[in-house]
Each structure stands twice: as C-alpha cells, then as structure tokens.
C-alpha positions as a LaTeX table, in Angstrom:
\begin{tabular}{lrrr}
\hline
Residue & $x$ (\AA) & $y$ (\AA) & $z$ (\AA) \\
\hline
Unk1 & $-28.06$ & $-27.30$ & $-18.30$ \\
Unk2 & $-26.40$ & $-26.95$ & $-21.84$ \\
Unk3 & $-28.40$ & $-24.09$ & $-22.43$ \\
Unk4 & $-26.62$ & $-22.44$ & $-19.17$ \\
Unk5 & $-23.37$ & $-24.01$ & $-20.48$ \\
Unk6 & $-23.49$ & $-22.56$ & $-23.87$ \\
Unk7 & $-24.89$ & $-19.24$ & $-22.91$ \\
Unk8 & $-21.80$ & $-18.89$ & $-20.61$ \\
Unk9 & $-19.27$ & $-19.35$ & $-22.67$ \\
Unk10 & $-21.53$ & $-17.03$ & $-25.62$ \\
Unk11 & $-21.01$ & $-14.52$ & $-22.94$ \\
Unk12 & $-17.80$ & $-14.53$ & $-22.24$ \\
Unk13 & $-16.93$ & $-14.64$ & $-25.89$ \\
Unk14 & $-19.35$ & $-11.46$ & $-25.89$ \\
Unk15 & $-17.91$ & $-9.78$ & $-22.92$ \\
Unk16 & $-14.27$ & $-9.91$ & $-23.92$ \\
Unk17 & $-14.99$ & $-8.94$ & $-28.04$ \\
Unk18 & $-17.10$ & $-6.15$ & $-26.57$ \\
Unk19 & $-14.56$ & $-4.99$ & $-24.11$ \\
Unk20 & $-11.79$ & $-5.29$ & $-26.95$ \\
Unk21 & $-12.99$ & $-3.41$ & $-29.12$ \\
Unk22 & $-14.25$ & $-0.40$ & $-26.69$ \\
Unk23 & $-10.95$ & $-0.42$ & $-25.27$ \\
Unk24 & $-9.22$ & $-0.38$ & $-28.74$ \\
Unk25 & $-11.35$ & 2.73 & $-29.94$ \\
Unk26 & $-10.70$ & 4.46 & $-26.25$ \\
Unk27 & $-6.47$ & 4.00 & $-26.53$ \\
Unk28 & $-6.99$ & 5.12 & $-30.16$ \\
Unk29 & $-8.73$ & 8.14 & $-29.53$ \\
Unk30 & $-7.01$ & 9.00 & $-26.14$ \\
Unk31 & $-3.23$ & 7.46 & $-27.35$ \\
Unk32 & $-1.67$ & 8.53 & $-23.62$ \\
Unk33 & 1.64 & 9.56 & $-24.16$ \\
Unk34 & 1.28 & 11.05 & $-27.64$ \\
Unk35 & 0.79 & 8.77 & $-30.93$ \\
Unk36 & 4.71 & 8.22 & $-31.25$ \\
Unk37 & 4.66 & 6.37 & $-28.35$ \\
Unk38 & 1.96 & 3.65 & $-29.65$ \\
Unk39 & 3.18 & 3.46 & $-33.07$ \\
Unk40 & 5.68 & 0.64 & $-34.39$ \\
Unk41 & 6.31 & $-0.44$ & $-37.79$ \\
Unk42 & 5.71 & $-3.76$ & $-38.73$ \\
Unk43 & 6.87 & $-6.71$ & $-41.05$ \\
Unk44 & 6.35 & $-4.79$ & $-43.93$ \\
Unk45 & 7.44 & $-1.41$ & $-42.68$ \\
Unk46 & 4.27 & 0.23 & $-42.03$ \\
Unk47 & 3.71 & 2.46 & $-39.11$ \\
Unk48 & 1.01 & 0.55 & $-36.88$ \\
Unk49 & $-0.72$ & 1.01 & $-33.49$ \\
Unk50 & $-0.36$ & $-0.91$ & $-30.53$ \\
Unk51 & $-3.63$ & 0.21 & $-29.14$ \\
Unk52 & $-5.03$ & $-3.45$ & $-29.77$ \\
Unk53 & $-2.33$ & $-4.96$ & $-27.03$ \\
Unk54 & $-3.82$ & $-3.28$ & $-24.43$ \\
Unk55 & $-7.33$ & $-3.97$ & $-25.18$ \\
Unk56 & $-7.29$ & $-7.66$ & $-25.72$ \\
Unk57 & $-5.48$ & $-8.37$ & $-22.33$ \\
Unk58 & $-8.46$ & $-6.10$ & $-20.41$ \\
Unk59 & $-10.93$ & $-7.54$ & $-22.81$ \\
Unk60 & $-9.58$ & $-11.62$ & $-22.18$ \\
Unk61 & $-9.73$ & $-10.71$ & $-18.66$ \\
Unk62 & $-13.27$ & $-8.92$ & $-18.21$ \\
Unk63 & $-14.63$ & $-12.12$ & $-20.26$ \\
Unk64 & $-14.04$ & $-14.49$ & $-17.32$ \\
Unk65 & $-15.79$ & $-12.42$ & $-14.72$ \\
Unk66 & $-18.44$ & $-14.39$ & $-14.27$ \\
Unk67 & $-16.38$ & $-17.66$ & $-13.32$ \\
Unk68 & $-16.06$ & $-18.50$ & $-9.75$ \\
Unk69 & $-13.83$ & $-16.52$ & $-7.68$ \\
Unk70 & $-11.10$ & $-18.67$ & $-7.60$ \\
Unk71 & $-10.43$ & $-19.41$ & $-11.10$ \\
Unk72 & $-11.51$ & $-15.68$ & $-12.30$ \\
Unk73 & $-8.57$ & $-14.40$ & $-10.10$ \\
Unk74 & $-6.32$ & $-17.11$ & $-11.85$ \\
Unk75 & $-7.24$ & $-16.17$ & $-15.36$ \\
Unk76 & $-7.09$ & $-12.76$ & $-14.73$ \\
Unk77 & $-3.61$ & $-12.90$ & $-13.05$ \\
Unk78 & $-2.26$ & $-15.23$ & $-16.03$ \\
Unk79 & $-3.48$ & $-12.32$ & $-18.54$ \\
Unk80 & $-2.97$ & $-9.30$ & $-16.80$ \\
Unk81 & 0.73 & $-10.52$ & $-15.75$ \\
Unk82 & 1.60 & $-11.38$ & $-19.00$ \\
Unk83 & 0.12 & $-8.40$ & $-20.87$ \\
Unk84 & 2.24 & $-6.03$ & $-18.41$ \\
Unk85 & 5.21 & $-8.22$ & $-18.76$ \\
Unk86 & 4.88 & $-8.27$ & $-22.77$ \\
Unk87 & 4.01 & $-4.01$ & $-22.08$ \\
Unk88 & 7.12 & $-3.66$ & $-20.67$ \\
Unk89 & 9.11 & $-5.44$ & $-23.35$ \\
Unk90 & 7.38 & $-3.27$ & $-25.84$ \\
Unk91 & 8.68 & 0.15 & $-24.44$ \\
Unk92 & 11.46 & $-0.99$ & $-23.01$ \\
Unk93 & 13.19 & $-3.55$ & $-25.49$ \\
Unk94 & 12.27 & $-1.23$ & $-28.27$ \\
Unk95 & 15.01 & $-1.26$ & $-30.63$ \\
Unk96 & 16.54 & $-4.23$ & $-28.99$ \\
Unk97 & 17.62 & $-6.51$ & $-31.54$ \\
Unk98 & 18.53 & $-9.57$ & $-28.99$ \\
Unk99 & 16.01 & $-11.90$ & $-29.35$ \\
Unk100 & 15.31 & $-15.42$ & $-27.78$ \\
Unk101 & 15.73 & $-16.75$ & $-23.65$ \\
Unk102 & 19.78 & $-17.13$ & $-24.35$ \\
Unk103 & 20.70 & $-13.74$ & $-25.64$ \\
Unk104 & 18.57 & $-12.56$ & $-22.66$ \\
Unk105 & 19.82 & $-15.27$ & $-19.76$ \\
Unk106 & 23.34 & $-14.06$ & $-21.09$ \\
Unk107 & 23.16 & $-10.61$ & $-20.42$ \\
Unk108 & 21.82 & $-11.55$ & $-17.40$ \\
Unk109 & 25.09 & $-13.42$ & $-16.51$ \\
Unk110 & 26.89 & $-9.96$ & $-17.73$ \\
Unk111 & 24.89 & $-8.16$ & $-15.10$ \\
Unk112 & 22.16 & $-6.60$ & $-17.36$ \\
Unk113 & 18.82 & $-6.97$ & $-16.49$ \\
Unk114 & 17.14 & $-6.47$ & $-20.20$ \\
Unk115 & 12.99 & $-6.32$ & $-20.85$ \\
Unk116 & 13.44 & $-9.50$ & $-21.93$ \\
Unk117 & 14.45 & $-11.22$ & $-18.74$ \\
Unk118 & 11.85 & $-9.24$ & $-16.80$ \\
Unk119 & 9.31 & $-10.78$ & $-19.50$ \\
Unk120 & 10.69 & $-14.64$ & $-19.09$ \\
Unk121 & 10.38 & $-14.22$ & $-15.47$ \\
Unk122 & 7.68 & $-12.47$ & $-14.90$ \\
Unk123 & 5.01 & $-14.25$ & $-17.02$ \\
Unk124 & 6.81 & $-17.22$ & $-15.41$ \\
Unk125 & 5.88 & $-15.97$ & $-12.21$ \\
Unk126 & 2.17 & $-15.16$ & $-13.19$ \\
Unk127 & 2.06 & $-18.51$ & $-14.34$ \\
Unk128 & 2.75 & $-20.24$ & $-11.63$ \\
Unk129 & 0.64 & $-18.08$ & $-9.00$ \\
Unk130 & $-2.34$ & $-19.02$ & $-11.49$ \\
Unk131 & $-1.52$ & $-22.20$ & $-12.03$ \\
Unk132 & $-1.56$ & $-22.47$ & $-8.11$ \\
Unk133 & $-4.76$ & $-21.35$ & $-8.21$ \\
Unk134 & $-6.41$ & $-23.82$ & $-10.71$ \\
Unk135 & $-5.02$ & $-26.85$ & $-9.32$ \\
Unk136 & $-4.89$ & $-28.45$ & $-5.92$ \\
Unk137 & $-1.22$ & $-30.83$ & $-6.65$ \\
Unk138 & 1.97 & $-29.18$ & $-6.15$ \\
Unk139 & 2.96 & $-31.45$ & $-9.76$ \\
Unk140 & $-0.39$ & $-30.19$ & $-11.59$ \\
Unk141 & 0.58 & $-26.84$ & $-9.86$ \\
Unk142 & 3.73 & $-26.79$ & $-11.61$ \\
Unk143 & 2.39 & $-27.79$ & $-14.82$ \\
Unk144 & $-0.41$ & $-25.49$ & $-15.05$ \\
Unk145 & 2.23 & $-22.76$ & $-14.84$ \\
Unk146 & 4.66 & $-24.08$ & $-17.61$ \\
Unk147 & 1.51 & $-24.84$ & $-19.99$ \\
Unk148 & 0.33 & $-21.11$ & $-19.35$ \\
Unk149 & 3.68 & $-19.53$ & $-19.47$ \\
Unk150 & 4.82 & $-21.71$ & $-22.48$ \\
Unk151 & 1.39 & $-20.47$ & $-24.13$ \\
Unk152 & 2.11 & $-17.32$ & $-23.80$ \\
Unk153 & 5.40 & $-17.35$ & $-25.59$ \\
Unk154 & 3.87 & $-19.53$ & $-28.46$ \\
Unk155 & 1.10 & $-17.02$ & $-28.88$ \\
Unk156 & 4.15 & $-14.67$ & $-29.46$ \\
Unk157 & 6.19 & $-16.63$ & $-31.52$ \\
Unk158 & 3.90 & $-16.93$ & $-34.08$ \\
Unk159 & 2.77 & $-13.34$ & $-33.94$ \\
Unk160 & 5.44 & $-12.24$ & $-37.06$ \\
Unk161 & 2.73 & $-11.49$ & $-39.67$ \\
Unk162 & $-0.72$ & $-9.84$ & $-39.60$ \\
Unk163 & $-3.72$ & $-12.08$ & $-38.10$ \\
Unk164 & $-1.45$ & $-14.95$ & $-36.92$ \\
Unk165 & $-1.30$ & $-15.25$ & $-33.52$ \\
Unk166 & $-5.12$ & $-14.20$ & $-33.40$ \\
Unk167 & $-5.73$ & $-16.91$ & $-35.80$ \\
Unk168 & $-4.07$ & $-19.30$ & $-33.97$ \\
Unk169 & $-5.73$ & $-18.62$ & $-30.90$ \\
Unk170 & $-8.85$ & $-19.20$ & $-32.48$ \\
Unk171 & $-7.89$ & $-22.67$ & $-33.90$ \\
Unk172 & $-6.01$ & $-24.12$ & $-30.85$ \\
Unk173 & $-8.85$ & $-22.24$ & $-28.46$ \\
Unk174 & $-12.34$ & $-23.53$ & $-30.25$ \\
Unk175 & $-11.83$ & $-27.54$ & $-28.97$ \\
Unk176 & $-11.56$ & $-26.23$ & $-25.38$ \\
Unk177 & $-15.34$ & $-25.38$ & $-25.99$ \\
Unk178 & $-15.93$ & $-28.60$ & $-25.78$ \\
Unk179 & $-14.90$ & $-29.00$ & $-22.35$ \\
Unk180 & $-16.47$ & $-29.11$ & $-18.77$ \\
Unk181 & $-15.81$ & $-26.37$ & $-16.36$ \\
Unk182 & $-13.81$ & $-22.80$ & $-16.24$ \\
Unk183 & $-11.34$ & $-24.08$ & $-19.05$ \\
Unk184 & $-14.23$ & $-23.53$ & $-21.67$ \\
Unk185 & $-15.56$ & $-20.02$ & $-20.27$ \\
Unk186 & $-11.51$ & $-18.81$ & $-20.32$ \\
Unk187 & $-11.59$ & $-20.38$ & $-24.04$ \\
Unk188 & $-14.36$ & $-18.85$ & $-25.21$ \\
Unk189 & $-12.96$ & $-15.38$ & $-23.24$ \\
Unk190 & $-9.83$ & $-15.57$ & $-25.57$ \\
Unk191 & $-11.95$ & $-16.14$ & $-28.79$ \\
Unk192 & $-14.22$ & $-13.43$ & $-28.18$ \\
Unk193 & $-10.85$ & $-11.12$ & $-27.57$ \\
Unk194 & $-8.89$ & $-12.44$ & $-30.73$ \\
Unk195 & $-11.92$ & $-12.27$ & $-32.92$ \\
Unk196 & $-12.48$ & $-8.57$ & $-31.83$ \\
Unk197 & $-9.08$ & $-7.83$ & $-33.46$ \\
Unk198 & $-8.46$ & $-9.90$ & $-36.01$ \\
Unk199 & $-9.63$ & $-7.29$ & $-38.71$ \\
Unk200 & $-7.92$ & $-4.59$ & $-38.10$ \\
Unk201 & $-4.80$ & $-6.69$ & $-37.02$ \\
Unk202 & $-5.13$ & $-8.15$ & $-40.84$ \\
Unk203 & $-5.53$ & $-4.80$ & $-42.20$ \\
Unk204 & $-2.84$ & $-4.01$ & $-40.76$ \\
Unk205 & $-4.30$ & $-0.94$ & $-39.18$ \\
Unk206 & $-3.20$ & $-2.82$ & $-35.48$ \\
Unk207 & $-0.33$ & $-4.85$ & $-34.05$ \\
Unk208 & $-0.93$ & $-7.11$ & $-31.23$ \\
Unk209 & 2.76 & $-6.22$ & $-29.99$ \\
Unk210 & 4.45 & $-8.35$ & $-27.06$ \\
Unk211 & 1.30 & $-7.08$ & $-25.06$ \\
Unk212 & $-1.44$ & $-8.19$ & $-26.44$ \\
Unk213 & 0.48 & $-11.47$ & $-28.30$ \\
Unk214 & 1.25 & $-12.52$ & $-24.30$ \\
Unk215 & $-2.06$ & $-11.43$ & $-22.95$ \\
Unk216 & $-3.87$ & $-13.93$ & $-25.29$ \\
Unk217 & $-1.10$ & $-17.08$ & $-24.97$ \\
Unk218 & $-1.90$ & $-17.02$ & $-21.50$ \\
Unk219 & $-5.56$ & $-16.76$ & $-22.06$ \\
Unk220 & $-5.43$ & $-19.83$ & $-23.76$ \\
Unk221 & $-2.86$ & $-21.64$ & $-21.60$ \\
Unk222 & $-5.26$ & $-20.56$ & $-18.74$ \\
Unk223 & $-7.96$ & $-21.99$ & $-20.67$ \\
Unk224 & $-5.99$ & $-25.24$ & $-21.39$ \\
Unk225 & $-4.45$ & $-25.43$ & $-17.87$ \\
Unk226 & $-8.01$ & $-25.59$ & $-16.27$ \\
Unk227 & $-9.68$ & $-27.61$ & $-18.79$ \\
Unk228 & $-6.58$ & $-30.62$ & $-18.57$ \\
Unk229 & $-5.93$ & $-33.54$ & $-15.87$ \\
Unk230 & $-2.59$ & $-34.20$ & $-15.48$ \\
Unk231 & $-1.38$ & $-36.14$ & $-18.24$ \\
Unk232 & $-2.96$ & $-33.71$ & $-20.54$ \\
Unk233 & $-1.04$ & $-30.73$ & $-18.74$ \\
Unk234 & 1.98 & $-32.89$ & $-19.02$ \\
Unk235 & 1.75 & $-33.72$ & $-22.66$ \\
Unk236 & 0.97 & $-30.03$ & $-23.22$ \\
Unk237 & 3.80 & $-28.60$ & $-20.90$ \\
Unk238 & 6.19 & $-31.07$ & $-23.05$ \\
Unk239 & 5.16 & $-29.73$ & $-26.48$ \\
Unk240 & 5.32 & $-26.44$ & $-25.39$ \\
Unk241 & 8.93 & $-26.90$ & $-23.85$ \\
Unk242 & 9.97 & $-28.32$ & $-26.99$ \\
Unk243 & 8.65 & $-25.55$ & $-29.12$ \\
Unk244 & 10.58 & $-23.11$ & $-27.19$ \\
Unk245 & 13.81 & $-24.79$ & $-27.36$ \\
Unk246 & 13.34 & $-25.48$ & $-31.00$ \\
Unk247 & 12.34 & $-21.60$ & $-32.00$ \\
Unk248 & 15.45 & $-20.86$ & $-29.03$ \\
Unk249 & 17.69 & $-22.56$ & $-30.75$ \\
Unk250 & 16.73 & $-21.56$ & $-34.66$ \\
Unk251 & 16.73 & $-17.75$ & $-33.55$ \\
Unk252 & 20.34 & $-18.01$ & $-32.43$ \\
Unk253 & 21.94 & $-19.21$ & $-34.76$ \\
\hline
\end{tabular}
C-alpha cells in the first residue's frame, strides 16, 4: 500500500515535469503568434519568454490524471481556469501599470472592465466550482475556493524575481506529500511542474508570467484544499486573506 502511495504521487510528479517541459520546447519552437507576442522583459530588463506559463498549467493538470474522476476534474478546473485567467491578464493588461484588487474594483465602479477584474473573478469562479467539487459542505465548499483562489494570487505575488514562485511552490507543496488522499497526488503534480521550470526560469531564459504563476497557486491550493478538514481550510483561507489585504494595501500606497 505505500508502495502504491508513493509510486502515485512519483508519477504524477513525473507526468506533469514531463509534460512541462515537452510543452515548453513545443511553444518555443512553434511561438503561435510570432516571438513578439511571447516575449516580455523582466525585473532586470531582459527580453524573456512566456512559453513556460503555458506549459506548467497543461503540465500541473495532465499530472493528476490518474486521480478519481471527481477530484481530477476539480484540479484540472482550478489550474486550467486560473492559467487562462492569468493568460488573459498577460495579453491583455500588458502595459497596464494598475496593479492590486482596488485599482482594478475601481475601474470597475468607473465602468471599465480591465484584465485584472476578469482575473479576480474568474479564478474566483474556478475556485469555487473546484472547491465544490472536493468537498461535500456548502462552508468547506466555500473555503476550498478561497484557499485555492487565494493560492493562486500568492503564487503570483511572489513571482517578482527569477525562481521564486517555483521555489515556493516547492517548499509550501513538499509537506502535502505527507498526506492521505488526492491532496498529495495534486502536490506532487505541482512539484513535478515547478521543478520542470525552475532552471530555465532562474536563468532567466523563461518567465512564469500571470499564466503560469496562477496555474501553479491553484495547483497547490487544489492540493491544500483536498488534503485539509475544515479547520485547516479555515486557518489557511484566513492567512491567505490576510496576505492579500496586506500586499493590497502596500501596493497602493
């Protein structure tokens, strides 16, 4: 039985690096759309791909494919809806120097709908329908959602230098290992993604963008969302709330 239980999560790790790194070599060598349209500078100033965004959101999702059919679906809508959310941002709110949920709720009042209000509520929205899906408890319903959602946009808050969101994936990933059931298989999905990247994200040959940044949050808050009772999902959706309104706050003033 722990031989089944560690080969499962070896293969999802497996599946999802694999799957990562083909579809990182594939967007490279196809780029659809011309180069200009995957290339963004970064921190430093140096033109970068976004090929790895992509990848790691099909590669987190094709590592959970051998769940059961109910919490595959979830993990896969948490990560795919994000990732196409955090897409969106990245060719729409290009250039657009608002940043944080007021400047975008504001507009919003004003009558503009910018990429970053269809991010907030979309990946909301993916949240919950996956967080529906993982628990049975309209409350642990609710709080699955905010834990994956509020992953999500941790993962890309800390994603403002080379290798740090996939490092922190891999840190706040590895204890959900540990666990019983689909949370540990969706954990081990995310590591296998991150780790597939992590290189060339350091070398700066990569970005993750809003993409691939979302795409692995919600990985992990997919992966913490199944693996938690309720008082874990409520301790996590509080932290995660507080984070938010804490990095809110600092980015506008």
């Amino acid at each position: 039985m722990i031989e089944r239980k560690l080969g499962a999560r070896l293969g999802a790790a497996a599946v999802a690096a694999a799957a990562t790194r083909a579809g990182t070599a594939a967007l490279r060598s196809l780029a659809p759309g011309g180069a200009e349209r995957w290339t963004r500078k970064n921190y430093a100033g140096r033109s970068v791909g976004l090929y790895a965004g992509p990848a790691v959101a099909v590669g987190a999702a094709a590592g959970v494919a051998a769940l059961p059919a109910r919490a595959r679906v979830a993990a896969v809508l948490a990560v795919l809806g994000a990732g196409a959310c955090g897409g969106y941002d990245d060719v729409a709110g290009a250039g657009d120097p608002r940043r944080g949920f007021r400047a975008h709720l504001g507009a919003l009042r004003n009558g503009e709908l910018t990429s970053g209000a269809v991010k907030l509520f979309g990946i909301s929205a993916a949240g919950l329908a996956a967080g529906a899906l993982l628990k049975e408890r309209p409350v642990d319903r609710v709080l699955a959602g905010v834990v994956i959602a509020g992953t999500a946009h941790l993962v890309n808050l800390v994603d403002v230098r080379p290798g740090q969101a996939g490092a922190a994936v891999l840190a706040l990933a590895a204890p959900g290992l540990l666990r019983k059931g689909p949370g540990a298989v969706v954990a081990a999905a995310s590591m296998g993604a991150a780790a597939a990247v992590l290189p060339d994200d350091i070398g700066e040959r990569t970005m993750l963008g809003d993409t691939g940044a979302h795409a692995l949050g919600a990985a992990l808050g997919a992966a913490m969302a199944a693996g938690n009772g309720r008082k874990g999902l409520a301790a996590h959706a509080a932290a995660l709330v507080a984070v938010a309104a804490y990095a809110d706050k600092r980015v506008g003033s």
